[in-house]
Each structure stands twice: as C-alpha cells, then as structure tokens.
N, C-alpha and C positions, 0 to 999 in steps of 0.2 A: 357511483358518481366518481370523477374523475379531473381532476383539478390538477394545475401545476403553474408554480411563483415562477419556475424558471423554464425559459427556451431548453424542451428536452431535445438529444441530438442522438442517444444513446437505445434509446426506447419511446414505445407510442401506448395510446390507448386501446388497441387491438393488442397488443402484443403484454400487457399488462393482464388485461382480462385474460388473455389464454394461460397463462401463467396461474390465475390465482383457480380456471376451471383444471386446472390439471390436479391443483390442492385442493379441492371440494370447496373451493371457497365460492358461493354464488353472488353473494351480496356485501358489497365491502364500499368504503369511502376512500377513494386515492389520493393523496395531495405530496405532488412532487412540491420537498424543498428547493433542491438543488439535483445539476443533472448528474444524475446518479444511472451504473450502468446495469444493465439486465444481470447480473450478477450479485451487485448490489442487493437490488430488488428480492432476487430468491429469497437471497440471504436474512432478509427483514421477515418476509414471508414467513421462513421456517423456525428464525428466531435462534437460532444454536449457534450462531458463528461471531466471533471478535475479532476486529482486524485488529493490530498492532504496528507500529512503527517498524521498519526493516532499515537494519543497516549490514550493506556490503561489506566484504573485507575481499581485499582484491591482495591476493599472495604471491611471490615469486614476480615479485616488481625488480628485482635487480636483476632479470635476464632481459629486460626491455628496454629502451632508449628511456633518458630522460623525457625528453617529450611526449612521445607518450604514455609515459608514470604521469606526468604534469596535467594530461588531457584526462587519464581516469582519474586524478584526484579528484578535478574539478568536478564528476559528475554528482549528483543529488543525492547523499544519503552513502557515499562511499568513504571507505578508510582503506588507504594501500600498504603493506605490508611485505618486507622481508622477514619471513620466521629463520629464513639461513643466514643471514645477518642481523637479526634481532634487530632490524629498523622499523619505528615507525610503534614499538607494541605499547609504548605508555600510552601514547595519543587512541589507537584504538583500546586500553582499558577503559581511559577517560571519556571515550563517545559512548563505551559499553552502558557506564551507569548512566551516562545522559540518557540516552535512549529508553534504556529499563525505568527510568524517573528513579533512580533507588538512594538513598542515602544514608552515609556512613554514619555509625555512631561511634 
C-alpha cells in the first residue's frame, strides 16, 4: 500500500516498490510525510544512517574581494574564515557548538 500527505516530486510508487524489491521487502505500507528524496527513502529502508546539521567553513576569504566574502557569507549554513589573519574564528567556534547543540558547563 502506498500513501502520501504530500505532492511527491522526487520519487513515485513504481520506483518506491523497486527499491523495497531489491531489499527482499515484498509487503510493506508506504506513507509519504513529506517529499523526501530517493536517497532519503534508502536510507529509512536500511535504517543505519543519521543526517546531522552541516556547517561550511569557507577559508582563505582574505584573497577574495569583499563582495564576494559578503555573497558567501550569506549563503545557508556558512561561516567565512581567515585562518592567516585569524578572522572571523570566535564566530565560527560559536556556530561550532550551535550546531553540535552542545553546552558548556
């Protein structure tokens, strides 16, 4: 059976079932939450894998124009970095334990 709450764009019902026949799986219940991609899907399948948050560290910004250091700051999940001028490394310690969720005692 095969079910899904959201418009998939990433994967189908044929391509689902071939996936779970490749895993001996013949009889299963599918219910897309959300569109999640054939990669995803393995990954639930096989059950071993954990995504985690990723954050970039983009290094040797001071050989590059200010604009664009300014354009990769902006981009999602990035911290820019001069390690030859020590610019910028409190901010990325400080995204480090963001990220990791971790805190100080």
């Amino acid at each position: 059976k095969f079910n899904s709450t959201v418009e998939l764009t990433h994967c189908d019902e044929k391509l689902c079932r071939d996936i779970l026949h490749m895993r001996k799986v013949h009889n299963a219940d599918i219910l897309f939450r959300g569109n999640y991609t054939v990669d995803e899907f393995i990954d639930v399948v096989e059950g071993n894998r954990k995504y985690m948050r990723c954050l970039y560290c983009i290094n040797k910004v001071d050989t590059i124009t200010v604009g664009e250091m300014d354009r990769v700051a902006r981009l999602p999940d990035t911290v820019v970095i001069s390690a030859h001028w020590k610019l910028n490394l409190d901010f990325l310690l400080d995204k480090m334990w963001e990220y990791l969720d971790v805190v100080r005692l």
